[in-house]
N, C-alpha and C positions, 0 to 999 in steps of 0.2 A: 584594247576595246575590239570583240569581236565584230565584222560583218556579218550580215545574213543576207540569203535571197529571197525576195519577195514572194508569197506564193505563187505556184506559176498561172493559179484562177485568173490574177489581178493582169498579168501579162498575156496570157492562152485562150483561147475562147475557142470550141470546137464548132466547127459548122460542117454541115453537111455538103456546102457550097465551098467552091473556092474565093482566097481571099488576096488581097493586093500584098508582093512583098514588098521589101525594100530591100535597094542594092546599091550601096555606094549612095544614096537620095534620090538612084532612078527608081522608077518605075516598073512592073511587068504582071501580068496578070497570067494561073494557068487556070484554064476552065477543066469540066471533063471531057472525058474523049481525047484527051491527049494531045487536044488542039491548043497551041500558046500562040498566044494574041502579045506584043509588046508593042507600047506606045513611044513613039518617037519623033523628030523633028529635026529638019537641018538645020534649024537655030536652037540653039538647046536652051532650056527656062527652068527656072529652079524647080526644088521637089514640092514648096508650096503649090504650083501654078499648075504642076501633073494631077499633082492628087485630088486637087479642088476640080481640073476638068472632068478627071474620072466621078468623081462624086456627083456633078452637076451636071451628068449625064444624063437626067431626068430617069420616069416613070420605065420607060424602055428599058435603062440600063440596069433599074431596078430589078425588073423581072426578069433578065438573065440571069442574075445572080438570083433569083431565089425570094427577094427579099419582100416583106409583106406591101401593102397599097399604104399610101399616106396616111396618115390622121385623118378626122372630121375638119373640119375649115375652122373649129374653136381650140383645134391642138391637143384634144381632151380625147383620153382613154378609158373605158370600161376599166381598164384593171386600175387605174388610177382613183377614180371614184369609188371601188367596192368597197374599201374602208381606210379606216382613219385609226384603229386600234392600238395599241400597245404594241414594240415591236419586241420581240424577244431576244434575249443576251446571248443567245448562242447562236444565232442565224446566223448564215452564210456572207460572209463581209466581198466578194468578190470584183467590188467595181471598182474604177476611179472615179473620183470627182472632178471635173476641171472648174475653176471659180473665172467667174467674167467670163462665158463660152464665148460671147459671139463679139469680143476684143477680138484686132487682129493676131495677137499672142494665144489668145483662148483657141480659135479655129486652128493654130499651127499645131498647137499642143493636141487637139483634140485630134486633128489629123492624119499627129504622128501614134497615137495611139492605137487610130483606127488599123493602121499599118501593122501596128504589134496585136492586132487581133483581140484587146483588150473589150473589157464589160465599160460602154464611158456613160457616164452621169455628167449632166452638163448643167450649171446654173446661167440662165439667159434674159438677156430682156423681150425677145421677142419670138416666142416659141414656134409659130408657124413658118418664120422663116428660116429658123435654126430647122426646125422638118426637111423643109423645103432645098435645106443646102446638103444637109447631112442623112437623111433616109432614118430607117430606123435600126442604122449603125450606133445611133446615138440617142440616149435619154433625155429629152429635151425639159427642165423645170426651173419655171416662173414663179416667184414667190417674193416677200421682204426677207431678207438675210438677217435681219435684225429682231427680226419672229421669233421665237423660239418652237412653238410648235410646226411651223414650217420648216427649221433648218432642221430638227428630229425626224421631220418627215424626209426631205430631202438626204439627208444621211444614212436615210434605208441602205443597207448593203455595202453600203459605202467602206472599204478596208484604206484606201490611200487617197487625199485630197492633193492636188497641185494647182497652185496661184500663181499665174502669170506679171500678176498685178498687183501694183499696193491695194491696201482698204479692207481686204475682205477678213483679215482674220479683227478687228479695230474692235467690236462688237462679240468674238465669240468666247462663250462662256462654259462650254462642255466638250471632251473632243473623242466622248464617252465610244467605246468599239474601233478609233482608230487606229489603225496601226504604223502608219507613216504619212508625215507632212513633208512635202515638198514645197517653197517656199525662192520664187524667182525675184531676186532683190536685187534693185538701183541705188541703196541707201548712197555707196563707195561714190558715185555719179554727183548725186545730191548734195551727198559731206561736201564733196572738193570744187563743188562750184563757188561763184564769187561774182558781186556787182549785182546787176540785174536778173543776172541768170540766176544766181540765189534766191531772190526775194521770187520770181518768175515757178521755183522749182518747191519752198517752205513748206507748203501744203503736204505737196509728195514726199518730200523727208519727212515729216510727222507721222505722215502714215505706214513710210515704211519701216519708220523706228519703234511704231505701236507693233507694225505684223511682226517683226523680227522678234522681242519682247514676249509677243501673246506665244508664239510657238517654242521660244526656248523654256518658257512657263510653263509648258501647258502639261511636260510627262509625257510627251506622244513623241519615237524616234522623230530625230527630224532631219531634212537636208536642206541648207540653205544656201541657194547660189546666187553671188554676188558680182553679178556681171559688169562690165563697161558698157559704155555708150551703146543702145542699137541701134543698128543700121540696118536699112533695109538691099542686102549685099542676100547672093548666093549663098546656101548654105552647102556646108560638106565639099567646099572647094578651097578652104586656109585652114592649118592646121589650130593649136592653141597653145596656149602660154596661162601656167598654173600659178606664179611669183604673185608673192603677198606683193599686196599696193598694186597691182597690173590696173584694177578694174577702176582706179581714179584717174587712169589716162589713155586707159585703151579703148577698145571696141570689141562690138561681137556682132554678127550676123544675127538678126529676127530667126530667121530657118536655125540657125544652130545652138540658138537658147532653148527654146521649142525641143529640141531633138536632147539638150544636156537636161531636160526636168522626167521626161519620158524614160532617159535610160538612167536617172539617178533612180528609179523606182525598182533596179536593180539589188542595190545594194541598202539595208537596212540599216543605220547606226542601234544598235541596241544599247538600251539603257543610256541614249544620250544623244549628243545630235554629230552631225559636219556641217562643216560651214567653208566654203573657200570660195577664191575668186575665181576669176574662168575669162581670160579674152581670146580672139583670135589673133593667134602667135605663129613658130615655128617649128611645135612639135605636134607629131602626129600621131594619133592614140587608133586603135583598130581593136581593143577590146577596152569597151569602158565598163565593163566590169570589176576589168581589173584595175584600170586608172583610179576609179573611186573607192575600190578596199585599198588602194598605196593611200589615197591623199586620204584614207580614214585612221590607218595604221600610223599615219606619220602625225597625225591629231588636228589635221584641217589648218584652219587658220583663225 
């Protein structure tokens, strides 16, 4: 089964302004003029907690960079409003979706995106402050998920969805223009609990046995990763460990689930899906690229 690379639309975003990279989950920003500003600290704090300070730089650090004024105080845009039409089948698919934005998996993910300079659509509960966190790096949209002409609309442009979370895919019924699901799964966590912590978790296995289910269904490539435990640990500071069964007794970092659904949008399963496990282990991968065409080639798990 071949891999593919994702278009580089969905990953690339050209700006006229400079944008934040990533290095090892530091941080560094270069403006123009040649001048480079890098953030740092003699306590060091994960790549969540840089890139959220950078972002939450307010209106100031907006206009360094270029970037437009807030929304109106109702979150609402002129271009959002001017129509509601028929969307055509050959549009430009260039964005992600991130589902549950303003989860804290949702903002990691979204985070790490902003990082890869990608186009992000964000589905939210509460839009003015998903604005308010994220600028207008990000598409901030409010709506029922179980709509259908909402999630039509919401799926404008949309080429790649990634779920942080169970529930979201439980209700969807078209995955019409997609080109890849990405799919962050606890089920391995879920299955192998026991006692209270089972009956405490049922809910969440249901849901994430329906999402795993709707996307191996659905004909849309998919990538499903099936983590251990998270914890709210450093990321990009412990290697991983790929061993079938790993995720019904290990663990993963929040920061480095987040960063495994972002770079799986990498690699494409065409004409079918992966699925493997992933905890924080002892091996160290520095091109996941190529980790995810091995574990694609070797047929997942």
């Amino acid at each position: 089964m071949a891999a593919a690379l994702l278009p580089s639309p969905l990953l690339h975003r050209n700006r006229q302004n400079p944008s934040p990279t990533l290095t090892s989950y530091g941080f560094s920003t270069t403006p123009t003029r040649g001048l480079l500003i890098r953030c740092s600290a003699k306590k060091k704090i994960g790549f969540f907690d840089q890139i959220l300070d950078y972002i939450e730089g307010g209106p100031k650090l907006r206009k360094w960079y270029g970037a437009p004024e807030l929304l109106p105080k109702d979150g609402s845009s002129a271009a959002e409003e001017a129509d509601d039409a028929e969307f055509a089948d050959d549009e430009v698919r260039d964005a992600v979706l991130v589902a549950d934005g303003d989860s804290e998996l949702g903002q990691m993910v979204i985070l790490q995106l902003i990082v890869k300079r990608a186009r992000v659509k964000a589905l939210v509960k509460d839009k003015r402050a998903a604005m308010e966190a994220f600028g207008t790096y990000v598409e901030s949209i409010v709506g029922d998920v179980n709509s259908k002409p909402f999630l039509r609309k919401a799926l404008r442009d949309v080429g790649a969805i990634i779920s942080p979370n169970e529930g979201f895919f439980a209700s969807f019924e078209s995955f019409k223009g997609i080109k890849h699901i990405v799919l962050l799964s606890q089920l391995s966590v879920y299955s192998s609990s026991s006692g209270i912590q089972s009956l405490m978790t049922s809910n969440a296995r249901k849901l994430a046995e329906q999402d795993e289910s709707t996307v191996k269904n659905s004909g849309v490539p998919h990538t499903i990763i099936r983590v251990g435990a998270l914890q709210n640990t450093s990321g990009g500071a412990q290697g991983f460990s790929f061993d079938k069964g790993c995720a019904e007794k290990g663990s993963l970092s929040k920061e480095d689930a987040a960063f495994i659904c972002v770079e799986a949008l990498q690699v494409i399963p065409q004409g079918g899906g992966l699925v493997f496990e992933v905890v924080n282990g002892g091996e160290k991968v520095s091109d996941w690229k190529d980790c995810l065409t091995r574990l694609l080639e070797g047929g997942g798990q």
